[in-house]
C-alpha positions in Angstrom: 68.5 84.9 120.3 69.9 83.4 123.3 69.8 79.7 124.2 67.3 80.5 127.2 65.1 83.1 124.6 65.1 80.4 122.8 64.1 77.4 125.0 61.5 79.8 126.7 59.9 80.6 122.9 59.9 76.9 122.2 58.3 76.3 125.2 55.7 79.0 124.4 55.2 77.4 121.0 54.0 74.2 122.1 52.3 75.4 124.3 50.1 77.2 121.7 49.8 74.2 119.8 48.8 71.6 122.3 45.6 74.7 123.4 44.8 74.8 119.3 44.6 71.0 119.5 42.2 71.0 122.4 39.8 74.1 120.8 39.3 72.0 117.6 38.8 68.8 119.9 36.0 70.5 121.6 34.5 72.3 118.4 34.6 68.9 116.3 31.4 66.8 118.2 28.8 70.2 117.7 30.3 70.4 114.3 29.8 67.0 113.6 26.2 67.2 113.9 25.9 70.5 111.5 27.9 69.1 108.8 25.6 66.1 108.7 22.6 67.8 109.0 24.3 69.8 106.0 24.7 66.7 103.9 21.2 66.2 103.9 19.8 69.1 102.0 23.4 68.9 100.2 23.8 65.0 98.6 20.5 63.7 99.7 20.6 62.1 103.4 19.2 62.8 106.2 20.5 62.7 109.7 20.4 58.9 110.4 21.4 58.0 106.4 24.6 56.2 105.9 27.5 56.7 103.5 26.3 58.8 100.7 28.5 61.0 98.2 28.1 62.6 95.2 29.1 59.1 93.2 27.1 56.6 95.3 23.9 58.0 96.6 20.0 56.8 94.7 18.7 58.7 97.2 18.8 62.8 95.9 16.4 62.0 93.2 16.4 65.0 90.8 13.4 67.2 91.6 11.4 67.7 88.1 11.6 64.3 86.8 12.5 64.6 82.9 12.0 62.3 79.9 14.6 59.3 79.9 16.1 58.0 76.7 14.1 55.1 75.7 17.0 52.7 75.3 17.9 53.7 79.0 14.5 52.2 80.3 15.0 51.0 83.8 18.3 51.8 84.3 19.7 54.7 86.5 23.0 56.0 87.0 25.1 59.3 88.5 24.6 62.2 86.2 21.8 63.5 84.1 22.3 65.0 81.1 20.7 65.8 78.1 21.2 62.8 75.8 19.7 63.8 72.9 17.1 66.7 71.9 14.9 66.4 74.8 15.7 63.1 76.3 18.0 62.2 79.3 20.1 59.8 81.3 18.4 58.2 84.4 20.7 59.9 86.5 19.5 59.8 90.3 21.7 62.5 91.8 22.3 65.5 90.0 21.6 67.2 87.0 24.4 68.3 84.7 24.9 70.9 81.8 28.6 69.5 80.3 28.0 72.9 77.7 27.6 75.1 80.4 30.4 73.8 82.9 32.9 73.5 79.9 32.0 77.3 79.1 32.7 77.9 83.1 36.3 76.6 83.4 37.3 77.8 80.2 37.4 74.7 77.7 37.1 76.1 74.0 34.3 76.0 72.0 36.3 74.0 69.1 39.2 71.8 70.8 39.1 70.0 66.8 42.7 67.8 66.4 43.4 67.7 70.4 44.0 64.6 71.7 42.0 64.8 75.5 41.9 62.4 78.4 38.7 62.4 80.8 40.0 61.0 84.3 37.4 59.7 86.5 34.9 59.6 83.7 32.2 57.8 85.3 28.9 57.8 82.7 30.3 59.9 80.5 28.6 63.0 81.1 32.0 65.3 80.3 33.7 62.7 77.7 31.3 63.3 75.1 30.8 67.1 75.5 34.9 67.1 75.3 34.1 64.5 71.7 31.1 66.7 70.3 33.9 69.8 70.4 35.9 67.9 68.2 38.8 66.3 70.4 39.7 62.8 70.1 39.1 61.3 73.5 39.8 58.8 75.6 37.8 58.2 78.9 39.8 56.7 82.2 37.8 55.3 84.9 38.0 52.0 87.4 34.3 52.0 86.8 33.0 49.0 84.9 31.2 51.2 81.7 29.0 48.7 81.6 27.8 49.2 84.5 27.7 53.3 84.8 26.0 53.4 81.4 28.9 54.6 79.7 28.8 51.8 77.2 25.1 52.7 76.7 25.7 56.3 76.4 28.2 56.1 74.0 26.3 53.5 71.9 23.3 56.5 71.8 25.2 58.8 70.6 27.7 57.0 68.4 30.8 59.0 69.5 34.0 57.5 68.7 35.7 57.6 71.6 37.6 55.0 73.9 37.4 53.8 77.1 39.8 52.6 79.6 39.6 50.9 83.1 42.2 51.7 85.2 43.5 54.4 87.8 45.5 57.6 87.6 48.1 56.1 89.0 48.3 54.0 86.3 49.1 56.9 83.9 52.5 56.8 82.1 53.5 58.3 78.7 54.9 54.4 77.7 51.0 53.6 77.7 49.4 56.2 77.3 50.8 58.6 75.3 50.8 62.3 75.5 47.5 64.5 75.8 47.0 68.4 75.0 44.0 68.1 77.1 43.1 66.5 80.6 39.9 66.5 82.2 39.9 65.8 86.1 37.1 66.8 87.1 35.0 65.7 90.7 37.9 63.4 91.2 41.0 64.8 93.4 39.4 64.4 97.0 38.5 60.8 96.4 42.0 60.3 96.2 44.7 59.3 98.9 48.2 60.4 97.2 46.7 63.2 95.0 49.9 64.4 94.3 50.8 61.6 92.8 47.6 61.8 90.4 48.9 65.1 89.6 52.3 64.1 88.8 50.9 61.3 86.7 49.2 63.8 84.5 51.8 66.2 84.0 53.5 63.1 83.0 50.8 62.2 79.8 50.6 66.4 79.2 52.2 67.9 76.5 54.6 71.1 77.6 52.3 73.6 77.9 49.3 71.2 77.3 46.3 72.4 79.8 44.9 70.3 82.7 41.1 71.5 83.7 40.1 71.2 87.3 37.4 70.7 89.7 36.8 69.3 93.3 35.7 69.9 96.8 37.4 72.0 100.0 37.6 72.0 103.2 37.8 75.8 103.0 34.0 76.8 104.5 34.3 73.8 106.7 37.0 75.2 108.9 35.6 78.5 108.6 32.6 77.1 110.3 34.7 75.8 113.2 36.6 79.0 113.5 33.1 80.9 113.5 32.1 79.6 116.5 35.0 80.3 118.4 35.7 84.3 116.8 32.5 86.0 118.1 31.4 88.7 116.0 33.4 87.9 113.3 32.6 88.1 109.4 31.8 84.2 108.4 32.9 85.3 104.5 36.1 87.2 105.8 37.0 83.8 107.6 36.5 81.6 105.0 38.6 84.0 102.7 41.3 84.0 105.0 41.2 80.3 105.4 41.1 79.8 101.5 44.3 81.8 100.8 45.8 79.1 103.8 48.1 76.2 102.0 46.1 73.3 104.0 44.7 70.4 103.1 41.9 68.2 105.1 42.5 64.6 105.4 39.0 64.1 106.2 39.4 60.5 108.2 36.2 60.1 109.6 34.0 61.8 106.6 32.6 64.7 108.3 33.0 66.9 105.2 31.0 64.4 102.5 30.0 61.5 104.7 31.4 58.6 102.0 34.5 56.3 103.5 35.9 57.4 99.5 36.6 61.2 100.1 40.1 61.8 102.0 42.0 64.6 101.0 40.2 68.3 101.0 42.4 71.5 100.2 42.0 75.1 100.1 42.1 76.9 97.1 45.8 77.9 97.6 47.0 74.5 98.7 45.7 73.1 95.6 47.6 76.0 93.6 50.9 74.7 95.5 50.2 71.0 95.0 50.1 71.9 91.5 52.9 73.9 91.2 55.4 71.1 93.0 53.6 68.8 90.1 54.8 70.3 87.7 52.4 73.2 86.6 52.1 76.6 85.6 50.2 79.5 84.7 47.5 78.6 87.6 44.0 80.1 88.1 41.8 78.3 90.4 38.3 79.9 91.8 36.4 78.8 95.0 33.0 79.1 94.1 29.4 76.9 93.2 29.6 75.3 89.6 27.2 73.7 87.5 28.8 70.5 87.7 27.9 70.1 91.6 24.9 70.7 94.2 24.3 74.2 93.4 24.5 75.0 97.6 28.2 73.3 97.0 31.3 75.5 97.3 33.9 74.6 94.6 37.2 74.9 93.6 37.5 75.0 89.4 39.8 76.2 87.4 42.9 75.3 84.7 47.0 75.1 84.7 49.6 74.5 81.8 52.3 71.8 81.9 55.6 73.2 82.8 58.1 72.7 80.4 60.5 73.4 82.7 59.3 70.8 85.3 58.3 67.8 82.4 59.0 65.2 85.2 58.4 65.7 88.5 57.9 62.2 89.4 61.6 61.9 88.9 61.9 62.9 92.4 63.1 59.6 94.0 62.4 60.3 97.3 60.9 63.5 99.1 63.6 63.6 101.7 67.7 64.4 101.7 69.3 60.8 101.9 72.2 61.4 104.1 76.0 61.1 102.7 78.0 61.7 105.7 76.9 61.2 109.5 73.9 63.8 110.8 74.0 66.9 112.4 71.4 69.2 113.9 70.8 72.5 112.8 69.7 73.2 116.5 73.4 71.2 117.4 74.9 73.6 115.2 73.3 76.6 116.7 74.0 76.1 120.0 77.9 75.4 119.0 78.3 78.5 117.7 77.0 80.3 120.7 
C-alpha cells in the first residue's frame, strides 16, 4: 500500500469511528430509560428507585413468603435458601437452590477430600452446599459474617467451615494455600481490575485444579442498542453476534444494574480470553438464565482448569515492552522503507 492509500484509509478509519461514537451517543439517553424500566421487574425498583443490585436491594421481596428459621427471627439478609427441612433464611431478594445451581455448572455430587474456596461468599448460601458435598471450605468475603448472617447460618447448621474477611486481591498462595476448588460466583462485575481477581486465583489453584464461574454481561445490552439502529434485524442473531465479540462494558454510570458497585460487564467470549491470559484452560462458558439469578436474568456460567503451563501469570511485571534502546515507529519504519 502506498503512503497516500494509506493516509486516505486512515483518514477513512477515523472517520468511521468518530460516526460509531455519535450513533451510540444518540442511542444511550432512550436506552437509558428501558434499561431502568428493566431493572424494575428485574432487581426490584421502579423507575424513580435508587441504587439497587442484586447484593443491596430489601426491596424485591420474594413473592410466596416461606417459613423462616426460628433462630433467624427478625433478621433478613440476601439469599434464601433452604436452611433446614422446610425452613429458610430471611432472604429479601432472591430465592436460591445451591443443589440445583451446583448441578447446573457442573460441581460433583461428592467433592469429599477437596480443599474449596468460596469468593464473595456473602450469607453463605454456596459455602455450605460446597461443605455438605464433602469439601473442606473456606468462605472469603469483605462482608462482616456477622452481619450477612453467615455466622448465624453456619451456627444452624454446624458446618465446619472457615471464614475469612478480606478481598480477592488479597489472595496469595503464602496465605492461603493452594485450593482444588474455587467458587466465584455473582462476583466478577463488581469488580474494577478483574483480571487481577483472576490471576489471584489461578495463583491459590492447584494445576489443573477447577475454577466455577458465574456473573453478568453486557451482551443483550448492546444488542438492544444495536436493535434499534438494524431495522428488521433478528434481536437473538444480534445478541449472538455480539456474545462471540471479545468486549467488555465498563458500565460507569450503572445503566446495566443500577448500583455504583457493578463496573466491569463482558461478553461471553471476552470472559473466555480474560481467562485464558489468567492463566486457564480447558474453558466452557454459557450465556444463559441460572438458578442462582432473577430468572428473566441472562448469565454467563460455566468452569476452567488451572494451566499448568501458565502457574503464574501475575509474574507479568508490567503489561507493556519497557524500552532498551531509543524508540522507533513501526509507521517510521514503514514509510523508510518506501
Amino acid at each position: 500500500m502506498g503512503v497516500r492509500e494509506f493516509l486516505k484509509h486512515s483518514q477513512t478509519m477515523v472517520g468511521a469511528v468518530h460516526d460509531s461514537r455519535r450513533l451510540m451517543a444518540s442511542l444511550r439517553a432512550a436506552e437509558r430509560r428501558a434499561v431502568r424500566a428493566t431493572a424494575g421487574r428485574f432487581y426490584g425498583m421502579g423507575l424513580g428507585g435508587k441504587s439497587a443490585d442484586k447484593k443491596s436491594s430489601t426491596n424485591a421481596k420474594p413473592i410466596h413468603p416461606k417459613p423462616i428459621h426460628p433462630l433467624l427471627a427478625g433478621r433478613t439478609c440476601y439469599h434464601r435458601f433452604e436452611i433446614e427441612p422446610g425452613l429458610y433464611t430471611p432472604g429479601t431478594h432472591v430465592d436460591v437452590e445451591p443443589s440445583k445451581f451446583f448441578d447446573e455448572i457442573g460441581i460433583p455430587q461428592d467433592i469429599s477430600g477437596l480443599r474449596a474456596l468460596d469468593v464473595g461468599a456473602f450469607d453463605g448460601a454456596l459455602t455450605f452446599e460446597l461443605a455438605k458435598r464433602g469439601a473442606e471450605v473456606i468462605a472469603l468475603d469483605i462482608q462482616d459474617p456477622d452481619v450477612t448472617i453467615f455466622n448465624a447460618a453456619r451456627t444452624i447448621l454446624n458446618a465446619r467451615v472457615n471464614y475469612i474477611r478480606g478481598s480477592v486481591y488479597d489472595l496469595t498462595e503464602k496465605t492461603h494455600g493452594k485450593y482444588n476448588i474455587v467458587l466465584f460466583a455473582g462476583v466478577y462485575y463488581h469488580l474494577k481490575n478483574p483480571v487481577l481477581a483472576f490471576q489471584r486465583i489461578r495463583e491459590v489453584l492447584e494445576d489443573d485444579g477447577r475454577l466455577y464461574i458465574e456473573g453478568a454481561t453486557c451482551s443483550r445490552y448492546l444488542a438492544r442498542q444495536l436493535a434499534s439502529s438494524v431495522p428488521g434485524a433478528s434481536f437473538e442473531s444480534l445478541m449472538r453476534l455480539v456474545d462471540r465479540m471479545p468486549i467488555s462494558l465498563f458500565d460507569h454510570d450503572h445503566q446495566i444494574y443500577p448500583n455504583w458497585s457493578n463496573w466491569w460487564f463482558p461478553t461471553t467470549s471476552c470472559l473466555h480470553g480474560m481467562l485464558s491470559d489468567s492463566g486457564f484452560f480447558d474453558i466452557e462458558l454459557r450465556l444463559r438464565p441460572n438458578t442462582l439469578a432473577a430468572p428473566t436474568a441472562l448469565r454467563i456460567d460455566g468452569h476452567a482448569r488451572a494451566n499448568p503451563a501458565k502457574a503464574d501469570p501475575s509474574s507479568q511485571q508490567y503489561e507493556h515492552a519497557v524500552l532498551v534502546h531509543d524508540y522507533v515507529s513501526p509507521l517510521s519504519a514503514l514509510l523508510n522503507e518506501l
